[in-house]
PQR file with spaces between the fields and no chain letter, atoms N, CA, C, O and H, PARSE charges and radii, in Angstrom:
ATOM       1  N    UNK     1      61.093   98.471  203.484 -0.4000 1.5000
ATOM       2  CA   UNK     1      61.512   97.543  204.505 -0.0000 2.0000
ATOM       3  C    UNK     1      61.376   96.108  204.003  0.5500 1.7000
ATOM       4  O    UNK     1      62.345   95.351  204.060 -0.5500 1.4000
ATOM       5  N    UNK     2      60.338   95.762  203.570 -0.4000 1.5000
ATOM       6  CA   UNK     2      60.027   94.203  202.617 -0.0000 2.0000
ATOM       7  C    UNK     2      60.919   94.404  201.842  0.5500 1.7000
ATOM       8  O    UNK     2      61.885   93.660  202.010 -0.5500 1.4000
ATOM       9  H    UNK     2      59.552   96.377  203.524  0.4000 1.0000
ATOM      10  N    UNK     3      60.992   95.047  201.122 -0.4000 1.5000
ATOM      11  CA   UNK     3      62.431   94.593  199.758 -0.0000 2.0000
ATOM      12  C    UNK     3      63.985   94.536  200.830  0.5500 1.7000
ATOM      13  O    UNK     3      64.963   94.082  200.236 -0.5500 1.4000
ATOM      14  H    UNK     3      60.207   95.652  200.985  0.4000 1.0000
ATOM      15  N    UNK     4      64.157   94.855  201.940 -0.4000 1.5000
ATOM      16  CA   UNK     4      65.512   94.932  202.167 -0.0000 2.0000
ATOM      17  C    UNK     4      65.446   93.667  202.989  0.5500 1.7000
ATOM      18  O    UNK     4      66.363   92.860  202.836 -0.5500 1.4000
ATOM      19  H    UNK     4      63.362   95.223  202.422  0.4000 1.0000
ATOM      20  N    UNK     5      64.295   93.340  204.001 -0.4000 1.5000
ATOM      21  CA   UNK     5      63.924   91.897  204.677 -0.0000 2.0000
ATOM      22  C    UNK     5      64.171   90.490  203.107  0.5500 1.7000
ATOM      23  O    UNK     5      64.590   89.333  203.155 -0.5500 1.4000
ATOM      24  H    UNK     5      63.550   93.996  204.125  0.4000 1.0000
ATOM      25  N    UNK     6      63.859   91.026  202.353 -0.4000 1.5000
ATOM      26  CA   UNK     6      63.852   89.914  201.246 -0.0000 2.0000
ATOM      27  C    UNK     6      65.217   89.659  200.634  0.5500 1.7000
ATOM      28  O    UNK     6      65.540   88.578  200.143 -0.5500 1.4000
ATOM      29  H    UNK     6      63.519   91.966  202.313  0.4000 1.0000
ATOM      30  N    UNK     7      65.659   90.267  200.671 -0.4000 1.5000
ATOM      31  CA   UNK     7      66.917   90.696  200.179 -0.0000 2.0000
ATOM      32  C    UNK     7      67.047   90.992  199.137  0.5500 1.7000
ATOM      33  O    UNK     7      67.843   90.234  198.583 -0.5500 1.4000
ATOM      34  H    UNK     7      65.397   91.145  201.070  0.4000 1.0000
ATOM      35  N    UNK     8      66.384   92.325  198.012 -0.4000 1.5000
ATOM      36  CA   UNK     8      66.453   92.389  196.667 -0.0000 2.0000
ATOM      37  C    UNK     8      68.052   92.886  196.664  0.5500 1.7000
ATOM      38  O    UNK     8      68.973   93.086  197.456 -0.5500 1.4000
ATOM      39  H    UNK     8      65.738   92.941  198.462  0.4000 1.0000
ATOM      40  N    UNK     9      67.819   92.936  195.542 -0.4000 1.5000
ATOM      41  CA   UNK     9      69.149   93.779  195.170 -0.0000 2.0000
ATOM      42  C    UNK     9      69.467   95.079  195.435  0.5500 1.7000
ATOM      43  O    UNK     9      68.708   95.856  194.853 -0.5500 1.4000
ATOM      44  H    UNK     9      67.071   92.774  194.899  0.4000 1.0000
ATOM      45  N    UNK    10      70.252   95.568  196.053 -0.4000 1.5000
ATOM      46  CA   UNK    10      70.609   96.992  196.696 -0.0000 2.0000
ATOM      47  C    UNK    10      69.968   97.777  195.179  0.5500 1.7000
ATOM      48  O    UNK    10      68.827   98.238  195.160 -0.5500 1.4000
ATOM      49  H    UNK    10      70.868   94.937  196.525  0.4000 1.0000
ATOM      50  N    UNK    11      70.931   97.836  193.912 -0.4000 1.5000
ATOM      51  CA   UNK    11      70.170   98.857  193.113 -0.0000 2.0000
ATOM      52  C    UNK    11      68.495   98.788  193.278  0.5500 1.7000
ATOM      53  O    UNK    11      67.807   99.768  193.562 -0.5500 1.4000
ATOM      54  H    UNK    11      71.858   97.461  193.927  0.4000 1.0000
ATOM      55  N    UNK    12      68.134   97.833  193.112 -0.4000 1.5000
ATOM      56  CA   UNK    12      66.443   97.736  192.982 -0.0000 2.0000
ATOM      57  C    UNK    12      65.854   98.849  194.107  0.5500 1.7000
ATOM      58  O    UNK    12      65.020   99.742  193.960 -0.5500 1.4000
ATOM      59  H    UNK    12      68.693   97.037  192.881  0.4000 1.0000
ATOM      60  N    UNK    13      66.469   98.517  195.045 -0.4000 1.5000
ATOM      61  CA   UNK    13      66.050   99.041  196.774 -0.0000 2.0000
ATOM      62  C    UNK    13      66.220  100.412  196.344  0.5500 1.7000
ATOM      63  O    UNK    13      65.179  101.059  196.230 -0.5500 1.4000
ATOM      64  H    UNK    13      67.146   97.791  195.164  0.4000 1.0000
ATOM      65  N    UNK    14      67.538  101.112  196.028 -0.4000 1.5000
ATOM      66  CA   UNK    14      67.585  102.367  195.853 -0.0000 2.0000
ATOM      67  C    UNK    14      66.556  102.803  194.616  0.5500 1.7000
ATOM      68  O    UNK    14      66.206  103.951  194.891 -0.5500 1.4000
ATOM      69  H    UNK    14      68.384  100.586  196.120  0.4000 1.0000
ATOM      70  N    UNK    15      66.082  102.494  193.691 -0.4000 1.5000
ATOM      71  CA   UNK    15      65.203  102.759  192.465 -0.0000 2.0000
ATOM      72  C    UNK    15      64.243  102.835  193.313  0.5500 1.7000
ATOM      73  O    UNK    15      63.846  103.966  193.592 -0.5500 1.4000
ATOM      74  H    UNK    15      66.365  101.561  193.468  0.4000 1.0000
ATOM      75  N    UNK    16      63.645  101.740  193.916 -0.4000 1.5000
ATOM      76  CA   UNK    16      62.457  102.556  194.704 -0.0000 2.0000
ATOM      77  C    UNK    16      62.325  103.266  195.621  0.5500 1.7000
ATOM      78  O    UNK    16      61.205  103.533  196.056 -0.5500 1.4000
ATOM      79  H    UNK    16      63.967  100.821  193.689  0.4000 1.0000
ATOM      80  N    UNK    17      63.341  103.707  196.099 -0.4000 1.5000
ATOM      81  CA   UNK    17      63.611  104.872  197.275 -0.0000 2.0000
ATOM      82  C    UNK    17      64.056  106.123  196.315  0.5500 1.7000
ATOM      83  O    UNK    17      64.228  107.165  196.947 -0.5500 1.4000
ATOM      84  H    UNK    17      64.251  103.490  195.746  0.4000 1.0000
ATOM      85  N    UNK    18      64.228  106.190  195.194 -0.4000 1.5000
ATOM      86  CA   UNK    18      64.559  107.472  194.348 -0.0000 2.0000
ATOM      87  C    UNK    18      62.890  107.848  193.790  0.5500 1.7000
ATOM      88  O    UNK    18      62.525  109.021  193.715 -0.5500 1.4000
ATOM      89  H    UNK    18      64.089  105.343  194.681  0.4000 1.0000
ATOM      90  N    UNK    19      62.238  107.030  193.531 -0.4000 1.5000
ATOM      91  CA   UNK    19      60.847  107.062  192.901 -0.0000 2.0000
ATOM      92  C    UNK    19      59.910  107.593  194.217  0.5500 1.7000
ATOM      93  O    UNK    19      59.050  108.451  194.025 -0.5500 1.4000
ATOM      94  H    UNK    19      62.535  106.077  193.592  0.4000 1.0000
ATOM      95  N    UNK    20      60.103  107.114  195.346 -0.4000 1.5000
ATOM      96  CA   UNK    20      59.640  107.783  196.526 -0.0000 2.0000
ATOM      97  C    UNK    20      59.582  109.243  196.821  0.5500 1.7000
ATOM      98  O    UNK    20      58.727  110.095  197.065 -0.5500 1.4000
ATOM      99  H    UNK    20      60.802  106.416  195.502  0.4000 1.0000
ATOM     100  N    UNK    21      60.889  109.149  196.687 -0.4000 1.5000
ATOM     101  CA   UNK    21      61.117  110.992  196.886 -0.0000 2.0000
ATOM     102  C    UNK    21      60.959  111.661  195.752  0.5500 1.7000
ATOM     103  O    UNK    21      61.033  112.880  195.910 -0.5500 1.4000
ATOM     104  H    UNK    21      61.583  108.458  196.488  0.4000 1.0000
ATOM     105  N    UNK    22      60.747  111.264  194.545 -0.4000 1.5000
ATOM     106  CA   UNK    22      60.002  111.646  193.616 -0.0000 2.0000
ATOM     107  C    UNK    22      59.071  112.255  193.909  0.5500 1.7000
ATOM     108  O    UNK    22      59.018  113.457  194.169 -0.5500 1.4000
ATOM     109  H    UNK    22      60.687  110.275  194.417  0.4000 1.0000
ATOM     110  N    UNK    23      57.927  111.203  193.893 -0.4000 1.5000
ATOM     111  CA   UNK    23      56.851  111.375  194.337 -0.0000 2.0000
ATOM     112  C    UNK    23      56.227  112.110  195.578  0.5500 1.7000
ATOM     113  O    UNK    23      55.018  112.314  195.695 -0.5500 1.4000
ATOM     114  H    UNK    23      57.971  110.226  193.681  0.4000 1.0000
ATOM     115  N    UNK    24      57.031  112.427  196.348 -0.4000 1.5000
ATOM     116  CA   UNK    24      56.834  112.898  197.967 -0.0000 2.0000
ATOM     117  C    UNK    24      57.244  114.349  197.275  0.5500 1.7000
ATOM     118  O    UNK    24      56.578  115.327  197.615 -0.5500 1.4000
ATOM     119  H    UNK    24      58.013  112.262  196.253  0.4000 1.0000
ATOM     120  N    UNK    25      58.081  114.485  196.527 -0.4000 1.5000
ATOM     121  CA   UNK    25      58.539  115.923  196.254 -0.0000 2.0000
ATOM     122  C    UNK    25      57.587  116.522  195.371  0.5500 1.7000
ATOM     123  O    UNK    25      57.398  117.736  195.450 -0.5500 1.4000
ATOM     124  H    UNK    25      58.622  113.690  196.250  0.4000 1.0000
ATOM     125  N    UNK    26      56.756  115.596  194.263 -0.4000 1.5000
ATOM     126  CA   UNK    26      56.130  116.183  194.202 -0.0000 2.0000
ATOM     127  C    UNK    26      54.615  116.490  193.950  0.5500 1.7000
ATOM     128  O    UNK    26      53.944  116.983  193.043 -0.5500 1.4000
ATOM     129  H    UNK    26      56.909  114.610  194.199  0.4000 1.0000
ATOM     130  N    UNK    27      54.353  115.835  195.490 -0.4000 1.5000
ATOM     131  CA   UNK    27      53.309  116.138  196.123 -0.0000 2.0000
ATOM     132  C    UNK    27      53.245  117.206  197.142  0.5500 1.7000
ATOM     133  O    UNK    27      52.206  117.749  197.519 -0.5500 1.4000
ATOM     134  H    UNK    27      54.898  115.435  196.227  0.4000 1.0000
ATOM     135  N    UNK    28      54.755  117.530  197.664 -0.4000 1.5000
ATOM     136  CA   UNK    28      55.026  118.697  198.190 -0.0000 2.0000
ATOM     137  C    UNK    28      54.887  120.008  197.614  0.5500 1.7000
ATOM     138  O    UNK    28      54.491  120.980  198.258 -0.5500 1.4000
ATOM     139  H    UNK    28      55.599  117.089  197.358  0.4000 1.0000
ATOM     140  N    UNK    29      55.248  120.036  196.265 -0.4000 1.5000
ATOM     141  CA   UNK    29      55.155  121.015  195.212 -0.0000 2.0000
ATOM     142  C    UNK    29      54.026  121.593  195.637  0.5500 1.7000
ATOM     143  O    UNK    29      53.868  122.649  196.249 -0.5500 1.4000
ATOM     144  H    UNK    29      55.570  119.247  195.742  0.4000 1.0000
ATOM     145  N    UNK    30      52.940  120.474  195.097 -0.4000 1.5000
ATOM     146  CA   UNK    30      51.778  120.810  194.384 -0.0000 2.0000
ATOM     147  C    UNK    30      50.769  121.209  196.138  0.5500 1.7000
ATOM     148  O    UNK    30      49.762  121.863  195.868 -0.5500 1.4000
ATOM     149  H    UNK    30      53.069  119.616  194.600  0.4000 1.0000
ATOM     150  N    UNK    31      50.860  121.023  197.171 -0.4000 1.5000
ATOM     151  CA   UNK    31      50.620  121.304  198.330 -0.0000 2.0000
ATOM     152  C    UNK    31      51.009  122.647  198.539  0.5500 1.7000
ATOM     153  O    UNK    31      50.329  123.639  198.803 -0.5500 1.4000
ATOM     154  H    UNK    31      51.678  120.492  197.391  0.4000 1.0000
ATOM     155  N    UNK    32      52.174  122.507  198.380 -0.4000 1.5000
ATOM     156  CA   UNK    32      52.448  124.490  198.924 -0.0000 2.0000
ATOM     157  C    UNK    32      52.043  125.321  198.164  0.5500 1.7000
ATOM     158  O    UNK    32      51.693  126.415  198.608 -0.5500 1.4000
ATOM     159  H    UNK    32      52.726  121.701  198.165  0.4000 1.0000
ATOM     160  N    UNK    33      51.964  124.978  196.520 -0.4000 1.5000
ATOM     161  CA   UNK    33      51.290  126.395  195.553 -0.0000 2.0000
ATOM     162  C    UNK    33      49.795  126.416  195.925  0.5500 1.7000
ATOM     163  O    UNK    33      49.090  127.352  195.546 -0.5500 1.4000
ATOM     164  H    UNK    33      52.248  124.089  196.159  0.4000 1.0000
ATOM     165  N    UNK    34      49.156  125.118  196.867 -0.4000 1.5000
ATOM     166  CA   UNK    34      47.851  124.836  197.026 -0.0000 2.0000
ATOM     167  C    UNK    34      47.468  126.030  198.340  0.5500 1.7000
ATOM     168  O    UNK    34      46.465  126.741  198.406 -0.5500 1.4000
ATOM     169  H    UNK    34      49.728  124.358  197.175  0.4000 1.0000
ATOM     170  N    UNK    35      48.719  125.952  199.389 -0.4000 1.5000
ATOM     171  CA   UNK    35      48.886  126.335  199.990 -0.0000 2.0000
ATOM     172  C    UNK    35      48.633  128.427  200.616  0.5500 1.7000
ATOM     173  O    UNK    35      48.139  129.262  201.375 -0.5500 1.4000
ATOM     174  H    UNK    35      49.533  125.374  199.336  0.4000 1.0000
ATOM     175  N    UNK    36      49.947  127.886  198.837 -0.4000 1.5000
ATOM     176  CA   UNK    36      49.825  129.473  198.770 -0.0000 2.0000
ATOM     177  C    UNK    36      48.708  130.364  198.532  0.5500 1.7000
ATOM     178  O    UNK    36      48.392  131.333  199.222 -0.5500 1.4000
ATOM     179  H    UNK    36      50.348  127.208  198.221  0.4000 1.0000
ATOM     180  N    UNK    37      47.910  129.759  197.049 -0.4000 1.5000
ATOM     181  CA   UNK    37      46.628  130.288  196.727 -0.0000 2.0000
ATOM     182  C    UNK    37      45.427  130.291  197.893  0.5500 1.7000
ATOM     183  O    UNK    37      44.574  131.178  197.937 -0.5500 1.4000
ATOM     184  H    UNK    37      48.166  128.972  196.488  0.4000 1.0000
ATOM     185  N    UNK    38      45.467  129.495  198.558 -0.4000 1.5000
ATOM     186  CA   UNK    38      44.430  129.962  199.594 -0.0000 2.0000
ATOM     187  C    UNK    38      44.940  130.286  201.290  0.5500 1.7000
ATOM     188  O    UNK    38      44.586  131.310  201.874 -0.5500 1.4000
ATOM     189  H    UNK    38      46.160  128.775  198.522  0.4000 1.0000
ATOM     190  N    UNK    39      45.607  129.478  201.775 -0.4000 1.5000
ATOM     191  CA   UNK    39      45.986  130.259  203.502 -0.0000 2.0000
ATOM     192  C    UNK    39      46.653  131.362  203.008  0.5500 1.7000
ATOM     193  O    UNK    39      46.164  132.473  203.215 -0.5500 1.4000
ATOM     194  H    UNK    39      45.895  128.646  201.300  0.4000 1.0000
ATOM     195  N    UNK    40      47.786  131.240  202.329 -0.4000 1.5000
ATOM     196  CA   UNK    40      48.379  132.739  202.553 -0.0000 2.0000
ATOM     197  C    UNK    40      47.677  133.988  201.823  0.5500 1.7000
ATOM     198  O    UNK    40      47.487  135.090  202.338 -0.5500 1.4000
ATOM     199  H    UNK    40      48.183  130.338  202.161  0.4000 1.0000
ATOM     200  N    UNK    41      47.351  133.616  200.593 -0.4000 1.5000
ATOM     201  CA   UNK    41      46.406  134.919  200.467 -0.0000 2.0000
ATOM     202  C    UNK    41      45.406  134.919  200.870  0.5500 1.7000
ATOM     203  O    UNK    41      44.758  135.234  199.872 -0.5500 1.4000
ATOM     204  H    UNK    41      47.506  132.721  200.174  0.4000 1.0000
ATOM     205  N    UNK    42      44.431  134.742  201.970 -0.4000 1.5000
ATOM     206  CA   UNK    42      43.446  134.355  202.775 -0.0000 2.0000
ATOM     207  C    UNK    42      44.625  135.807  204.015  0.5500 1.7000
ATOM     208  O    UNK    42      44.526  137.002  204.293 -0.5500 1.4000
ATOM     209  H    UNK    42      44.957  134.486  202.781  0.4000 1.0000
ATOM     210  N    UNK    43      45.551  134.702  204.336 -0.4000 1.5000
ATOM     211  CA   UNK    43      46.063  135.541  205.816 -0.0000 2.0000
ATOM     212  C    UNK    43      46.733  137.047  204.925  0.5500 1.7000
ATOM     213  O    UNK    43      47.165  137.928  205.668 -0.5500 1.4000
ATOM     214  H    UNK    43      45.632  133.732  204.110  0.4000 1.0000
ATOM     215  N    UNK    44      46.768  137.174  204.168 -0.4000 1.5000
ATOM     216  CA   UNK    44      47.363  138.258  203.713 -0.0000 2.0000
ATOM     217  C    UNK    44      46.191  139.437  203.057  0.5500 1.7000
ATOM     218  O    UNK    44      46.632  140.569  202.859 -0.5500 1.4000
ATOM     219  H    UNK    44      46.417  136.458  203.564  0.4000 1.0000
ATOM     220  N    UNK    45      44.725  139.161  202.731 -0.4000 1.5000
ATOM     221  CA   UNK    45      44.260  139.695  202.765 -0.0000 2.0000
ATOM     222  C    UNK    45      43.309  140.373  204.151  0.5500 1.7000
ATOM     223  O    UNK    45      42.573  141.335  203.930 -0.5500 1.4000
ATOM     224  H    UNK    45      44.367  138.242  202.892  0.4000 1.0000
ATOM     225  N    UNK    46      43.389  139.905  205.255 -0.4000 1.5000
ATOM     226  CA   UNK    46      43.441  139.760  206.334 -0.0000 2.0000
ATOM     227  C    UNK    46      44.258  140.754  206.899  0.5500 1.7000
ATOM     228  O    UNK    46      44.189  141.413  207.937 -0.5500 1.4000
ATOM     229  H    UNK    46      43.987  139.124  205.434  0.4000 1.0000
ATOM     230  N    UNK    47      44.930  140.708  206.101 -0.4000 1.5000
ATOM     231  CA   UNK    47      46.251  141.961  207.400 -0.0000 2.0000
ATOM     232  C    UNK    47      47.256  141.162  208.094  0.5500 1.7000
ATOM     233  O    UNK    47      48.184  141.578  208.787 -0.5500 1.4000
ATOM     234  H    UNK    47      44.986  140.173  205.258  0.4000 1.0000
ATOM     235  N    UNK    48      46.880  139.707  207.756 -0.4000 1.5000
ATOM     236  CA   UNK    48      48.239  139.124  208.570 -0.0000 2.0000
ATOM     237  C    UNK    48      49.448  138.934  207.821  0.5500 1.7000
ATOM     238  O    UNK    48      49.698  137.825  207.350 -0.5500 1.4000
ATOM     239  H    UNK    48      46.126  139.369  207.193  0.4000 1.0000
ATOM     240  N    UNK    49      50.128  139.789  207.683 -0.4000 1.5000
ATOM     241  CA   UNK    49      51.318  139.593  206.697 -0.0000 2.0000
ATOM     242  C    UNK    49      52.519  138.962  207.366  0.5500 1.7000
ATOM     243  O    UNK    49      53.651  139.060  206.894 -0.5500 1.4000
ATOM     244  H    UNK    49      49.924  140.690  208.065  0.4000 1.0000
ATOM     245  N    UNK    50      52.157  138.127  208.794 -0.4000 1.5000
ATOM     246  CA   UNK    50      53.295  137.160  209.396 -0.0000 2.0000
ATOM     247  C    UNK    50      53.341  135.823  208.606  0.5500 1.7000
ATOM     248  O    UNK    50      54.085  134.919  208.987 -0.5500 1.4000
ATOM     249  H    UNK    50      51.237  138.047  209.178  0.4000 1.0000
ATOM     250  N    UNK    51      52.393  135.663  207.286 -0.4000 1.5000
ATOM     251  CA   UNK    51      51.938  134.420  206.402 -0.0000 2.0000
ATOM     252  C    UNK    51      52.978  134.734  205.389  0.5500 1.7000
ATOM     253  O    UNK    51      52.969  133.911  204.474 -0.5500 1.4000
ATOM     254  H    UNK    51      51.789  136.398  206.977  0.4000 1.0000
ATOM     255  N    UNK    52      54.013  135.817  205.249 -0.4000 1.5000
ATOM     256  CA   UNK    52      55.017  135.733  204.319 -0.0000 2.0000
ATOM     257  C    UNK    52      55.804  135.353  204.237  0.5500 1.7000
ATOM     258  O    UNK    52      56.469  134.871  203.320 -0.5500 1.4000
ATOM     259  H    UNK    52      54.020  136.486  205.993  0.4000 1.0000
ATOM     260  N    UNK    53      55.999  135.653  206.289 -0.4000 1.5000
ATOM     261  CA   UNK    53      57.665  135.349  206.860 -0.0000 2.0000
ATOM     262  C    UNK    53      57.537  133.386  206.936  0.5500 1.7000
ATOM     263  O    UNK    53      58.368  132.675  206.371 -0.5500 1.4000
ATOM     264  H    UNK    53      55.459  136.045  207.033  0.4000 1.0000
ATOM     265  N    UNK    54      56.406  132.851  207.695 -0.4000 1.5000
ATOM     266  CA   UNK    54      55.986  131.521  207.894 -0.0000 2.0000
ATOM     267  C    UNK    54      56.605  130.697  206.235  0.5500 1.7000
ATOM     268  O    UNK    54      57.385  129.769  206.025 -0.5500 1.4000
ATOM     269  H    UNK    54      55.730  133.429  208.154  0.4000 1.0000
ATOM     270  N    UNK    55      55.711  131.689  205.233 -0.4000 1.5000
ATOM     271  CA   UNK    55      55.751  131.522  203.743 -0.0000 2.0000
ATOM     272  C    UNK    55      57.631  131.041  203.518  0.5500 1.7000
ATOM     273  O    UNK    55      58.284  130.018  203.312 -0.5500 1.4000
ATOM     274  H    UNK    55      55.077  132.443  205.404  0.4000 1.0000
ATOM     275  N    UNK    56      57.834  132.285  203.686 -0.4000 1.5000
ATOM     276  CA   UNK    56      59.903  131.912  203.422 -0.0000 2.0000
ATOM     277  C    UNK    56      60.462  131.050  204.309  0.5500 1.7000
ATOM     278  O    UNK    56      61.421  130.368  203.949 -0.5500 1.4000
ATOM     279  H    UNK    56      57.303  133.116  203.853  0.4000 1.0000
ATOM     280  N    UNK    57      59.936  130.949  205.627 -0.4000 1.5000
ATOM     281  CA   UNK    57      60.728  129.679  206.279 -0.0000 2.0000
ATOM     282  C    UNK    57      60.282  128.375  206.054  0.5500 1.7000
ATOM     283  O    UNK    57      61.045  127.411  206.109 -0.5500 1.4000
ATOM     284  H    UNK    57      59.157  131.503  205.919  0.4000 1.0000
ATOM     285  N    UNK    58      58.729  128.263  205.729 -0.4000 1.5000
ATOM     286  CA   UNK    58      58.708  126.867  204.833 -0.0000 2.0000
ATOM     287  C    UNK    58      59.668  127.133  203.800  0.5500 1.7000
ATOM     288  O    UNK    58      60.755  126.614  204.051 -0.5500 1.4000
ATOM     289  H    UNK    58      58.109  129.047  205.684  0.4000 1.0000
ATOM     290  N    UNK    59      59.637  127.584  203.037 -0.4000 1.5000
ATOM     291  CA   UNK    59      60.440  127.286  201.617 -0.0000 2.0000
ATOM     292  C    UNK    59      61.869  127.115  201.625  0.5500 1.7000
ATOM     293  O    UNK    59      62.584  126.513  200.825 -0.5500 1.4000
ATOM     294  H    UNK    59      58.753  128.005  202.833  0.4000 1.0000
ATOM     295  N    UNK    60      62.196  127.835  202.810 -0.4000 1.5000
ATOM     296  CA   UNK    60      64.027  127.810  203.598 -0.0000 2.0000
ATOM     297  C    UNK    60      63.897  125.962  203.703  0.5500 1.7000
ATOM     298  O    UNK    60      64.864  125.373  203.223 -0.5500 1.4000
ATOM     299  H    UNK    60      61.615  128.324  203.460  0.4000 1.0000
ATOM     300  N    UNK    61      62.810  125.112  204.275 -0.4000 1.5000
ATOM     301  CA   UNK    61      63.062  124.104  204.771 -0.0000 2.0000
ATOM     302  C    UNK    61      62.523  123.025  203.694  0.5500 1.7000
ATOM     303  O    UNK    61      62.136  121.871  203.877 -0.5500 1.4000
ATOM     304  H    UNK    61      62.024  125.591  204.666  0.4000 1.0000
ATOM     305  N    UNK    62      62.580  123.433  203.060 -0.4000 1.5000
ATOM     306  CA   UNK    62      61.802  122.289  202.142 -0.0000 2.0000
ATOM     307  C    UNK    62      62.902  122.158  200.784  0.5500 1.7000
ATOM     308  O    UNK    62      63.202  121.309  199.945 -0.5500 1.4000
ATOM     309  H    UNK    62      62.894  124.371  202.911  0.4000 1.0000
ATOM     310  N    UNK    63      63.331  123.727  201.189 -0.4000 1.5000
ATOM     311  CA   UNK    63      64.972  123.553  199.834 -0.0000 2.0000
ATOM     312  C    UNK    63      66.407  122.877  200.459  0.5500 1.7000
ATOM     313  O    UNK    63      67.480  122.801  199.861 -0.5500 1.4000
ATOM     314  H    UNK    63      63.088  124.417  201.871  0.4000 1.0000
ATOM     315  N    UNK    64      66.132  122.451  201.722 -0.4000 1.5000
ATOM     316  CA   UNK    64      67.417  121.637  202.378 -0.0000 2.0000
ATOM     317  C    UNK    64      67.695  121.077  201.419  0.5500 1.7000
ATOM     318  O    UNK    64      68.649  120.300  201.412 -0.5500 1.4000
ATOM     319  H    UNK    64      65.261  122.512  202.208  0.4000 1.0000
């Protein structure tokens, strides 16, 4: 929002909005394999094997 109030230069603006989602993506990565290794095999040793289906519809939504 400061770089577009300032008026940088549109490329500049987009470079740091590409480096963003960089970074957001992959911190997402590294969250869901975090994810995986402990809630779902946690709920899956458990007997709750509804942590597979949850499992594929995160991943349905995160591959938009």
């Amino acid at each position: 929002r400061n770089m577009v109030e300032e008026e940088r230069y549109c490329v500049e603006i987009l470079n740091q909005v590409s480096a963003v989602q960089a970074a957001l993506n992959s911190f997402s990565k590294e969250l869901l394999a975090s994810h995986i290794h402990s809630c779902v095999v946690e709920d899956i040793q458990a007997g709750k094997m509804e942590a597979v289906d949850e499992l594929c519809e995160t991943i349905k939504k995160l591959m938009k």
